[in-house]
N, CA, C and O atoms as a GROMACS GRO file, in nm:
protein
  232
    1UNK      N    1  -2.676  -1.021   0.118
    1UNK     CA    2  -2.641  -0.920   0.020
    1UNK      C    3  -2.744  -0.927  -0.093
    1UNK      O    4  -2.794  -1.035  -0.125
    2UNK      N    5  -2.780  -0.801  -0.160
    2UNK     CA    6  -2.889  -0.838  -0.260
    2UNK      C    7  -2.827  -0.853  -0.379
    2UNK      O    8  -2.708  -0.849  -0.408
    3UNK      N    9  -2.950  -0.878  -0.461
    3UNK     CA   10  -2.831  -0.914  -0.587
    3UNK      C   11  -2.781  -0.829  -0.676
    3UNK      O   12  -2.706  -0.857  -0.770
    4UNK      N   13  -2.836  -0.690  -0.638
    4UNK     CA   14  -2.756  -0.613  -0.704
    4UNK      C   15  -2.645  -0.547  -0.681
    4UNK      O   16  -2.560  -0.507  -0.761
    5UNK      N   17  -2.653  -0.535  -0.530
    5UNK     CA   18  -2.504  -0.492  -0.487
    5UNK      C   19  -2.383  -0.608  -0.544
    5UNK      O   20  -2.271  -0.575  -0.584
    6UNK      N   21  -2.456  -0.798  -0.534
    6UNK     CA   22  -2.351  -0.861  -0.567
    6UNK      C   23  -2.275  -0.867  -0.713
    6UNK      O   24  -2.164  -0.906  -0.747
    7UNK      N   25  -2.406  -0.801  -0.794
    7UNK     CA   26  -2.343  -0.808  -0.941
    7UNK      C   27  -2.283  -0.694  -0.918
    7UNK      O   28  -2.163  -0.723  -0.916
    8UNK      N   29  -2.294  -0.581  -0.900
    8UNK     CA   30  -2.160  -0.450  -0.891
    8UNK      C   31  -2.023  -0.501  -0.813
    8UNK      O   32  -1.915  -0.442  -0.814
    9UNK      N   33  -2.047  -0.590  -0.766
    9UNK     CA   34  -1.882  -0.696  -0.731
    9UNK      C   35  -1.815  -0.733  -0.747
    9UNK      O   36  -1.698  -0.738  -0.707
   10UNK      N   37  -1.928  -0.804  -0.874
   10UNK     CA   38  -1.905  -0.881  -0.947
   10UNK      C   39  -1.822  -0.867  -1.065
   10UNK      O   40  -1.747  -0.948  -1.119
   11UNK      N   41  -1.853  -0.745  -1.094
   11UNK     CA   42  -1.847  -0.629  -1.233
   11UNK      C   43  -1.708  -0.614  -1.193
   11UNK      O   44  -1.620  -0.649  -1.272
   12UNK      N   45  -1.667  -0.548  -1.036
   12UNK     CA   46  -1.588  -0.471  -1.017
   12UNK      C   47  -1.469  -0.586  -1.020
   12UNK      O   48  -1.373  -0.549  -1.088
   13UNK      N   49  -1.460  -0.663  -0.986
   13UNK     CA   50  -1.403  -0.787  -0.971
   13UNK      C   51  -1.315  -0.806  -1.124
   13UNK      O   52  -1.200  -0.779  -1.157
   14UNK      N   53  -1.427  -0.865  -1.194
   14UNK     CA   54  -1.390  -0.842  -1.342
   14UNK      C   55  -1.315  -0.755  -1.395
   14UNK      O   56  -1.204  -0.787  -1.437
   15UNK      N   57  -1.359  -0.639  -1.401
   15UNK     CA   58  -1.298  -0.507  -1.433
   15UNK      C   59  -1.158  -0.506  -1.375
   15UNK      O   60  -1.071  -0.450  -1.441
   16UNK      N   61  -1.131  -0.554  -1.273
   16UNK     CA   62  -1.020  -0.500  -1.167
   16UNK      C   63  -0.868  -0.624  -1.256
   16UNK      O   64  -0.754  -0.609  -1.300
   17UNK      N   65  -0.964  -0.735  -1.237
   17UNK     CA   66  -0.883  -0.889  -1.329
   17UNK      C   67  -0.821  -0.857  -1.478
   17UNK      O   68  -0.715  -0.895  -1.528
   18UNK      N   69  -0.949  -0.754  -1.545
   18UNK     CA   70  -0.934  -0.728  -1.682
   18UNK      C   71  -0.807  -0.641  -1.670
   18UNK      O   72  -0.702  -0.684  -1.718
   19UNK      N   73  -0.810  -0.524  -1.609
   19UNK     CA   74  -0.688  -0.424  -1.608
   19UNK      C   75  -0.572  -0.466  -1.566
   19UNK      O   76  -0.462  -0.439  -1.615
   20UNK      N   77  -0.601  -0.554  -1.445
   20UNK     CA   78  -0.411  -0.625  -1.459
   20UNK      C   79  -0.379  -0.682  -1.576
   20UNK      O   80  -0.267  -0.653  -1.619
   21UNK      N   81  -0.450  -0.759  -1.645
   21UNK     CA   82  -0.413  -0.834  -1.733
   21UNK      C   83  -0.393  -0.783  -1.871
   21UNK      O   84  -0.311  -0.832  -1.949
   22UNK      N   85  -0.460  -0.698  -1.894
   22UNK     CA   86  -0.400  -0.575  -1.975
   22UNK      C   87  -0.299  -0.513  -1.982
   22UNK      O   88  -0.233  -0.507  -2.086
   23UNK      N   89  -0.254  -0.431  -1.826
   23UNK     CA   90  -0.150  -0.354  -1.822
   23UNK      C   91  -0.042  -0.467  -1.806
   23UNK      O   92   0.065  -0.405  -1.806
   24UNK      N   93  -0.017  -0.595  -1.793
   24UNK     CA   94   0.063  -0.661  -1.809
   24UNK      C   95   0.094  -0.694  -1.951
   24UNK      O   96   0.209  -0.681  -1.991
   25UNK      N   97  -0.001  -0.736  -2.031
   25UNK     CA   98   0.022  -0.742  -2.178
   25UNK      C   99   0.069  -0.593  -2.211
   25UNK      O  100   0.186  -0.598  -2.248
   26UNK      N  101   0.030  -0.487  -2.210
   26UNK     CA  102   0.082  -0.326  -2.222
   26UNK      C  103   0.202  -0.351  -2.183
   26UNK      O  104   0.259  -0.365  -2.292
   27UNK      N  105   0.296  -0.370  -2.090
   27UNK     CA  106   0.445  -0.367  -2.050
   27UNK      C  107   0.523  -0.483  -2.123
   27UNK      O  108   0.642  -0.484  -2.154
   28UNK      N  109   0.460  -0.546  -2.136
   28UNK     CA  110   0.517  -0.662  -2.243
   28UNK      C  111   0.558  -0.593  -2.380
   28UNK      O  112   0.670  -0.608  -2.429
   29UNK      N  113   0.459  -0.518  -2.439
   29UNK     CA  114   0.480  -0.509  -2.556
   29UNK      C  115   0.523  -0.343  -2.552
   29UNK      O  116   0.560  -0.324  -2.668
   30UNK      N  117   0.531  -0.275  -2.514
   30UNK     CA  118   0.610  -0.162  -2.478
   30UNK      C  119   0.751  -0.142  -2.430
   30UNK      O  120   0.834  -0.055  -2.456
   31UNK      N  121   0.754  -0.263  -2.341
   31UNK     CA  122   0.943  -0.275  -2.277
   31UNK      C  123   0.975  -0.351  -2.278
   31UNK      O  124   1.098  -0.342  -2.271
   32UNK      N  125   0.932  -0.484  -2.283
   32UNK     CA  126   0.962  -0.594  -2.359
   32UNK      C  127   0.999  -0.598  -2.540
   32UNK      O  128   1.098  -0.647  -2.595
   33UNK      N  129   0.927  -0.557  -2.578
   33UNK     CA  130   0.923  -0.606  -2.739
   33UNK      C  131   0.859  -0.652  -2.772
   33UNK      O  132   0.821  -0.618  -2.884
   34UNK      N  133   0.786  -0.773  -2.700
   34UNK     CA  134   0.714  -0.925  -2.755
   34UNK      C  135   0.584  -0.895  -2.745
   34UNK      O  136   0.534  -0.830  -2.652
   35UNK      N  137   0.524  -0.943  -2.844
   35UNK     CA  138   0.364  -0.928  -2.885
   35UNK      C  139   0.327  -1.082  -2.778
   35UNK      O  140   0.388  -1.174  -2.726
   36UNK      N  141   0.201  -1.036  -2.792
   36UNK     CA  142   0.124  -1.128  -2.652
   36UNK      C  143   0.076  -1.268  -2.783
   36UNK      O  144   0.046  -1.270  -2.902
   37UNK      N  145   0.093  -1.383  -2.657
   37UNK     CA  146   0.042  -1.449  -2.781
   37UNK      C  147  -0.105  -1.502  -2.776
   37UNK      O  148  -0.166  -1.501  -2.669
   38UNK      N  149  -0.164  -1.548  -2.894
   38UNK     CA  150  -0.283  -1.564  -2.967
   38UNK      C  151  -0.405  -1.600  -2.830
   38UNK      O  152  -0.512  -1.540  -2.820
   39UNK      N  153  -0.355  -1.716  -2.729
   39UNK     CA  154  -0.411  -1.758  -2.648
   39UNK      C  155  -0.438  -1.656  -2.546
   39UNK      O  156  -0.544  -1.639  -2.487
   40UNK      N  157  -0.317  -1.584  -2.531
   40UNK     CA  158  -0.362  -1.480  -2.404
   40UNK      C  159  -0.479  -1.381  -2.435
   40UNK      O  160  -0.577  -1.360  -2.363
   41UNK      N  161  -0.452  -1.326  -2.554
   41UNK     CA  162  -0.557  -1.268  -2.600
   41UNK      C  163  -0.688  -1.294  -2.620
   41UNK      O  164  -0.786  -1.225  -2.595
   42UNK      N  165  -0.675  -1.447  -2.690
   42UNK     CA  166  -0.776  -1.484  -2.667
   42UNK      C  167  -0.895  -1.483  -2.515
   42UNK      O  168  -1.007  -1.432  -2.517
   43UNK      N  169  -0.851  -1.532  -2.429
   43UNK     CA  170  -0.879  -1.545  -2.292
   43UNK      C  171  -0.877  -1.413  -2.258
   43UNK      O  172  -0.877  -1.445  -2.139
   44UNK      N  173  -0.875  -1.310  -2.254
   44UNK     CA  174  -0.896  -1.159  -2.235
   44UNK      C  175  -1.024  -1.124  -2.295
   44UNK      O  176  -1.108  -1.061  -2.231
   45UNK      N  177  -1.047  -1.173  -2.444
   45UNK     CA  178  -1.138  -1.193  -2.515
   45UNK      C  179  -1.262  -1.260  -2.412
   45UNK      O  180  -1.361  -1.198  -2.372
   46UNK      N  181  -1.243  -1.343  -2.394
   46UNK     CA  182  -1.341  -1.457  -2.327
   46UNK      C  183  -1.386  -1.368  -2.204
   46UNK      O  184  -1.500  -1.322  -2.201
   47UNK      N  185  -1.282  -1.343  -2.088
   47UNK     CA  186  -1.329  -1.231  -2.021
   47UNK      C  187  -1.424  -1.148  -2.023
   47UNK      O  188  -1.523  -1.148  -1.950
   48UNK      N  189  -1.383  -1.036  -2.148
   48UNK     CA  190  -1.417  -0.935  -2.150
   48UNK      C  191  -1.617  -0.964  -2.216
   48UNK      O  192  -1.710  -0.885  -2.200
   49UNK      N  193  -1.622  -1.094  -2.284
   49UNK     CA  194  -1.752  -1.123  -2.334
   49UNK      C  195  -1.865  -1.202  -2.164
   49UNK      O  196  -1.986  -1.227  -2.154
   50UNK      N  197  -1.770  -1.214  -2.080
   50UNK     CA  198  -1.813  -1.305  -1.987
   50UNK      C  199  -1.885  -1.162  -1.912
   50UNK      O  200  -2.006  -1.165  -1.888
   51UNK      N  201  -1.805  -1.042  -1.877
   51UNK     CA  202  -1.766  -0.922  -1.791
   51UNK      C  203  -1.939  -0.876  -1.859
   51UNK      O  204  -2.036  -0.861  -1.784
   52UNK      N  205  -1.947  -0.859  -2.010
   52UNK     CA  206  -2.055  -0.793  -2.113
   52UNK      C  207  -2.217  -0.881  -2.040
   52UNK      O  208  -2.318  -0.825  -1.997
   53UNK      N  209  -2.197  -0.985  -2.047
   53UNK     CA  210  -2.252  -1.112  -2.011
   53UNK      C  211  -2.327  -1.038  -1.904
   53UNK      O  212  -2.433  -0.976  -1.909
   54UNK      N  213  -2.239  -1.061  -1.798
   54UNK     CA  214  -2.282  -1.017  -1.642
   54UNK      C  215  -2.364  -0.863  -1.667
   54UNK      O  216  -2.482  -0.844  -1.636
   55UNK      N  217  -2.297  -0.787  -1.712
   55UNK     CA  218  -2.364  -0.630  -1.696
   55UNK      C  219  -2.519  -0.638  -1.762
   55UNK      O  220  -2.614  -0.580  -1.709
   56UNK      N  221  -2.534  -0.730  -1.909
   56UNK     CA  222  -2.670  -0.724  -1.956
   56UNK      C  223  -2.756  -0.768  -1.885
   56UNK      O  224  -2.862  -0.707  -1.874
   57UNK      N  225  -2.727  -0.914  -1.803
   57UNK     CA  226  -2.813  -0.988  -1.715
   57UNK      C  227  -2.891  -0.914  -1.618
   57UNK      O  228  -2.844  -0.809  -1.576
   58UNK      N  229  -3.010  -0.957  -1.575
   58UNK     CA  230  -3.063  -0.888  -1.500
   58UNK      C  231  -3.138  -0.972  -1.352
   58UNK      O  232  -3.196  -0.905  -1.267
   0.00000   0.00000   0.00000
C-alpha cells in the first residue's frame, strides 16, 4: 500500500473514532443531563491534535 493511500486510512480511521466519541458525549449531555468530564474531553482534545498531526505530515 503506498503511503498515501495509508494516511487517508489513517485519517479516516481517526475521523470515524472522533465521531463516535463525540456523538456519545452529544447524547450524554442532551438526554442524559451530565456534562462530560474534564478527562474525556481532554483525550478528544489529544485526538483531535494527533488526527491535525497526521493530515500536516507529509
Amino acid at each position: 500500500m503506498n503511503d498515501v493511500v495509508q494516511k487517508k486510512e489513517n485519517v479516516k480511521m481517526h475521523l470515524k473514532d472522533l465521531r463516535q466519541n463525540l456523538k456519545k458525549m452529544h447524547l450524554e449531555v442532551t438526554e442524559e443531563l451530565v456534562l462530560p468530564h474534564p478527562d474525556d474531553v481532554k483525550k478528544l482534545m489529544t485526538k483531535m491534535d494527533q488526527l491535525l498531526k497526521l493530515i500536516e505530515s507529509k
